[in-house]
VEXTINU-922697 format. One record per residue: x, y, z of N, C-alpha, C in turn. Coordinates in steps of 0.001 Angstrom, whole numbers, padded with zeros to 6 digits, always signed. Each point is the difference from the previous one (the first is absolute). Layout:
N
XYZXYZXYZ ...
% end
This chain:
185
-226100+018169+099973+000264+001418+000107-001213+000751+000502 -001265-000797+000075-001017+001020+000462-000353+000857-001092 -000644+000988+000728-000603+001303-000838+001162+001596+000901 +001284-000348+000187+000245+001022+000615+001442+000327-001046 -000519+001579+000183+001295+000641-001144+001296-000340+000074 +000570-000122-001093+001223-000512+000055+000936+001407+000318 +001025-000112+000996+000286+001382-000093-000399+001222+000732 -001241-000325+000180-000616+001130+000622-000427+000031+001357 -000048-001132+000676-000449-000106+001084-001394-000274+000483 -000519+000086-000459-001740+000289+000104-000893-000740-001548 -000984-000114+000237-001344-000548-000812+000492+000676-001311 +000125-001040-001255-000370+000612-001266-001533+001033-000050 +000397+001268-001153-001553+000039+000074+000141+001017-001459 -001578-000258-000542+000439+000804-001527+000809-000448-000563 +000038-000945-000597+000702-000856-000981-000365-000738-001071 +000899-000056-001276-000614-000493-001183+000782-001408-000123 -001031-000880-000483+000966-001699-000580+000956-000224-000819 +000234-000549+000007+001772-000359-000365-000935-000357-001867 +000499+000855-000847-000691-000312-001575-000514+001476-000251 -000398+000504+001239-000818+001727-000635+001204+000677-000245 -000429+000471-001530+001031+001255-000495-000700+001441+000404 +001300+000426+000082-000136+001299+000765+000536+000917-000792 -000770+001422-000417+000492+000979-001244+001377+000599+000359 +001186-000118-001126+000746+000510+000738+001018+001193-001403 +000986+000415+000188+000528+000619-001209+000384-001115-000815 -000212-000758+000283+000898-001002-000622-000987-001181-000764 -001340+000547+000089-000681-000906-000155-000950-000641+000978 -001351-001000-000101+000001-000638+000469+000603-001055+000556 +000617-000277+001820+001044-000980+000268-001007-001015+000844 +000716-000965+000546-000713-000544+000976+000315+000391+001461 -000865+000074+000693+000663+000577+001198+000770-001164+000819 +000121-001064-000084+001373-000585+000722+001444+000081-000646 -000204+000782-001849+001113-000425-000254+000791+001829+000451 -001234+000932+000634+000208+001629+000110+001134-000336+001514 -000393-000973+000420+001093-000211+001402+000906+000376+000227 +000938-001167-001302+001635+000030-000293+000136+001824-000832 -000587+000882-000017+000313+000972-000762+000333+000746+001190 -000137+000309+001262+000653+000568+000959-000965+001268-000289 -000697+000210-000880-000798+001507-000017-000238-000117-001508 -001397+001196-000677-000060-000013-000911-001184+000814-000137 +000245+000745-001198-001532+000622-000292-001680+000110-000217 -000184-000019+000611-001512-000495-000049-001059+000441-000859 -000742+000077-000635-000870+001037-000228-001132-000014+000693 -000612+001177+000196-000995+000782+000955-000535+000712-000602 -001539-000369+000610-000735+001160-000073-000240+001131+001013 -000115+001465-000096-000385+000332+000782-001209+000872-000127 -001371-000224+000657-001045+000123-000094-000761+001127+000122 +001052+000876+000856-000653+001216+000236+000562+000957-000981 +001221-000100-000781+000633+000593-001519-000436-000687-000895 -000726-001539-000077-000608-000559-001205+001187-000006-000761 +001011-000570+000590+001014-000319-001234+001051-001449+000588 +000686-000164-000901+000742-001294+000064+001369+000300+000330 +000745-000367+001085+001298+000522-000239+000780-001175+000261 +001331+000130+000274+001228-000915+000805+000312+000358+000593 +000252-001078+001531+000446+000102+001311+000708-000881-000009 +000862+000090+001266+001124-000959+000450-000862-000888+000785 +000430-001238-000150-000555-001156+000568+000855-001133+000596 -000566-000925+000767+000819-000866+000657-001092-001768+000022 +000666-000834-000230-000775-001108+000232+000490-000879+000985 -000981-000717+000522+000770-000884+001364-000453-001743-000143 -000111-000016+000019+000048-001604+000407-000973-000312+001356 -001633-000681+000867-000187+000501+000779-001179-001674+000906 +000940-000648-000345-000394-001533+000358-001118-000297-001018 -000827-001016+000306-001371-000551-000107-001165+000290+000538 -000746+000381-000740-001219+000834+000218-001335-000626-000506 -001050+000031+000212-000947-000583-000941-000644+001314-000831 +000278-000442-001124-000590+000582-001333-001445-000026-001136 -000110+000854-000157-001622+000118-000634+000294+000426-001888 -000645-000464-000628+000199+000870-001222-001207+001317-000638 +000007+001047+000024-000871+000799-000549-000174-000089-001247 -001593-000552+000026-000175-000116-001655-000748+001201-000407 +001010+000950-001420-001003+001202-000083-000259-000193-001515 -000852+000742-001054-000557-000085-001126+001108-000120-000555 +001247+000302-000139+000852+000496-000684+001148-000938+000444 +000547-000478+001199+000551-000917+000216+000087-000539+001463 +000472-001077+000573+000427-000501+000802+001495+000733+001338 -000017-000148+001029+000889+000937+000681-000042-001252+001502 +001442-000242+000456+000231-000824+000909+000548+000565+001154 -000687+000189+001158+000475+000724+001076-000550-000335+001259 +000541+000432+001064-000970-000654+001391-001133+000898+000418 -000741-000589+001060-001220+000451-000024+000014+001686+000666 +000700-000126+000187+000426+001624+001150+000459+001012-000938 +000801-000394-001216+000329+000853-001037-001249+001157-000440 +000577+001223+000450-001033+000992-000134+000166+000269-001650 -001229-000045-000416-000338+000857-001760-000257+000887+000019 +000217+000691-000897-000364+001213-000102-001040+000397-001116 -001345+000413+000641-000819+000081-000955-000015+001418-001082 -001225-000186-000816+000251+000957-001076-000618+001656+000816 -000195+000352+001294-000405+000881+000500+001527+000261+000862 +001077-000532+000327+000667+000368+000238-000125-000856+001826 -000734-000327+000232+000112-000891+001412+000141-001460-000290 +000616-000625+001296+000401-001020-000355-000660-001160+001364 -000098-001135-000614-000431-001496+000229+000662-001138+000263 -000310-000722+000926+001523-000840-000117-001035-001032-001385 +000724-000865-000558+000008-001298-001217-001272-000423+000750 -000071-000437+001409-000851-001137+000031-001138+000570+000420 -000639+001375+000261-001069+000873-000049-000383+000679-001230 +000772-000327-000982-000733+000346-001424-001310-000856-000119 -000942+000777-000869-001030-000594-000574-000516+000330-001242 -000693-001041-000597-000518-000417-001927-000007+001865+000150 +000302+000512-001343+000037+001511-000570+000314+000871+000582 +001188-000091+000744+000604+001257+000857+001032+000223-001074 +000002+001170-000127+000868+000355-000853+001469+000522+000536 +001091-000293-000850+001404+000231+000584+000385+001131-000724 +001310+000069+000918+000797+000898-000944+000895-000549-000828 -000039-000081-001483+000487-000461-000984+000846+000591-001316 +001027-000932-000909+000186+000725-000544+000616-000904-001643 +000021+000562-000642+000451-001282-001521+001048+001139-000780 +000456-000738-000752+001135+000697-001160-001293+000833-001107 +000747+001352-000396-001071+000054-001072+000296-000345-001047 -000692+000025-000441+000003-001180-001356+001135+000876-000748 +001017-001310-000689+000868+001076-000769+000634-001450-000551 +000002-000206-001424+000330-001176-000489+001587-000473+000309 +000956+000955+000052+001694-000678-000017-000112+000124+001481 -001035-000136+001258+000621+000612+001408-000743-001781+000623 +000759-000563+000474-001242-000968+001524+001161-000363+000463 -000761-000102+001210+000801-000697+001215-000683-001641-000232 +001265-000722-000452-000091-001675-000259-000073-000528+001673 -001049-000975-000499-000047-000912+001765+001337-000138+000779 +000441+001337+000795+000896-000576+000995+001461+000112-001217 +000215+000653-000795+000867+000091-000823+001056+001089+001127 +001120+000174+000746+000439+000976+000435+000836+001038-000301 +000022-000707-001260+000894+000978-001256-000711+000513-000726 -001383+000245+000054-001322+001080-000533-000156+000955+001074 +000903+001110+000172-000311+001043+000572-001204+001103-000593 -000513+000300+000908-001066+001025-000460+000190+001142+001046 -000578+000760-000447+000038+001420+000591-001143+000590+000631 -000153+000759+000819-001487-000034+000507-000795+001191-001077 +000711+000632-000996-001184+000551-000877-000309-001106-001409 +000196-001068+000541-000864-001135-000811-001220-000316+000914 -000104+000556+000577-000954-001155+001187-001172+000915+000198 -001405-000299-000047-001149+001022+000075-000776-000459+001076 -001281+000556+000738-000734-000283+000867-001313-001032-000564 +000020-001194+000485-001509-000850-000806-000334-000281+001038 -001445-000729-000770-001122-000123+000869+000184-001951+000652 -000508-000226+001147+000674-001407+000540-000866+000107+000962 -000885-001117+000673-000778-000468+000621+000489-001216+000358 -000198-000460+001080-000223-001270+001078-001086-000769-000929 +000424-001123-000374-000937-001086-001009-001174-000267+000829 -001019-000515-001351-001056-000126+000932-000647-001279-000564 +000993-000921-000264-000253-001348-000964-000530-001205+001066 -001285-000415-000577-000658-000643+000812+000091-001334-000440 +000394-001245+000322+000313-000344+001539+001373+000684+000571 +001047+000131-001173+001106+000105+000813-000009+000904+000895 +001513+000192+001079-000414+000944+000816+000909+001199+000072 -000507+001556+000387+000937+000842-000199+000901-000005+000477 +000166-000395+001173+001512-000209+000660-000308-001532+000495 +001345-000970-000548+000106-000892+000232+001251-000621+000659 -000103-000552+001085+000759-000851+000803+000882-000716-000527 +001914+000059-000383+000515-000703-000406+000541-000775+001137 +000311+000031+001125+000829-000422+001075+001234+000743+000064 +000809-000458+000750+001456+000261+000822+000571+000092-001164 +001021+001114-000485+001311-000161-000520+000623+001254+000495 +001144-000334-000649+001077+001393+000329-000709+001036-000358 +000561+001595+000560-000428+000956-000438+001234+000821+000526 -000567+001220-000590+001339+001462-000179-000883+000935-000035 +000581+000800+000707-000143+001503+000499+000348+000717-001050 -000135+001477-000112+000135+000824-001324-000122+001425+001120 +001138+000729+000313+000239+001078+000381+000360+001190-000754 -000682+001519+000100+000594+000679-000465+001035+000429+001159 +001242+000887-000726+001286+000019+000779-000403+001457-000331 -001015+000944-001009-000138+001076-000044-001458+000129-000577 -000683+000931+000088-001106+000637-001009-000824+000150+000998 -000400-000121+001344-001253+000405+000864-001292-000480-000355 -000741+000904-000865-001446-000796-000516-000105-000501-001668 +001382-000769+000027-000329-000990-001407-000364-001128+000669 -000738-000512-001279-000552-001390+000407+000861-001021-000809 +000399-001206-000405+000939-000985-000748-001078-000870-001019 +000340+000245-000854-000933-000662-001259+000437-001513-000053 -000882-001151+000271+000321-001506-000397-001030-000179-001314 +000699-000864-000814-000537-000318-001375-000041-001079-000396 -001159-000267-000636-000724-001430-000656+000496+000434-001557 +000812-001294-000334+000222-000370-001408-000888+000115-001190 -000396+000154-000939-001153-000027-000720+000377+000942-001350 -001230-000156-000803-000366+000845-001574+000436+001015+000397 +000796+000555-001086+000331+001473+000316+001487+000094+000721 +000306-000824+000522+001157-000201+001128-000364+000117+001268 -001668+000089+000463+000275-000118+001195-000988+001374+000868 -000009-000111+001310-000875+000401+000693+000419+000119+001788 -000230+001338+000212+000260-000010+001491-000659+000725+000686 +000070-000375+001468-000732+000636+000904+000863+000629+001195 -000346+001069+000642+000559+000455+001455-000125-000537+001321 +001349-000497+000168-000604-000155+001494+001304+000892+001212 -000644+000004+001278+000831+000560+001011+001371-000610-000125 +001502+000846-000267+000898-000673+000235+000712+000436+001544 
% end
């Protein structure tokens, strides 16, 4: 199949690996299983209101791509190298031009004992006034490396179908329920 979009005609580009969950009303999902949903809510940040909202979204399916994983203090994030981030100043980077202590734009549940989003649970809906702004940096763990080379696998696209300057929150599993960052959808 190459590296060319399925569907689309042209070069995949900006795309996350087949395993990254992607914030959604519904929970953290995975984004290959957001495919078969024909559309779905996303959550977003948007940076210049400093707030979290929901947008309509679309996922695609978008061949084989080679993939990198971003390792940040807080967690792990699987996407290709072109995938623009969005840092904690509000400009954005693609994955594979990050470097050790750049800080992102991030965000965690606040602490609230009966509330988490379970690893990838999609029947743990959360709401975006659970969700607060934290602090998240590009790792700087020596030997390993901050962005690391997984090879070729599938990947998927993540469109908004509405919102202009939201960005789409993907999330690392973890204490607390978990952890996410912005990137360009």
């Amino acid at each position: 199949m190459g590296s060319e979009a399925v569907g689309a005609g042209g070069p995949a580009q900006q795309c996350l690996s087949a395993g990254q969950r992607v914030c959604t009303a519904n929970g953290a999902v995975k984004v290959e299983e957001l495919t078969r949903a024909g559309g779905f809510q996303a959550v977003c940040y948007e940076h210049g209101a400093r707030r979290f909202v929901l947008r309509k979204a679309a996922a695609a399916a978008a061949g084989r791509k080679p993939v990198l994983r971003l390792h940040t203090d807080k967690g792990p994030f699987d996407l290709t190298a072109d995938q623009l981030v969005i840092l904690e100043s509000g400009a954005s980077l693609p994955a594979s031009e990050l470097t050790p202590g750049t800080r992102l734009c991030a965000c965690t549940l606040k602490p609230q004992t009966d509330y988490r989003v379970i690893s990838g649970d999609s029947d743990n809906k959360f709401a975006v006034d659970h969700l607060t702004a934290a602090d998240c940096a590009v790792a700087n763990w020596y030997p390993a490396p901050s962005v690391e080379t997984l090879g070729e696998a599938e990947v998927y696209k993540i469109e908004l179908t509405e919102g202009g300057q939201s960005h789409v929150l993907v999330w690392s599993a973890g204490p607390g329920g978990g952890f996410g960052i912005a990137i360009a959808g």
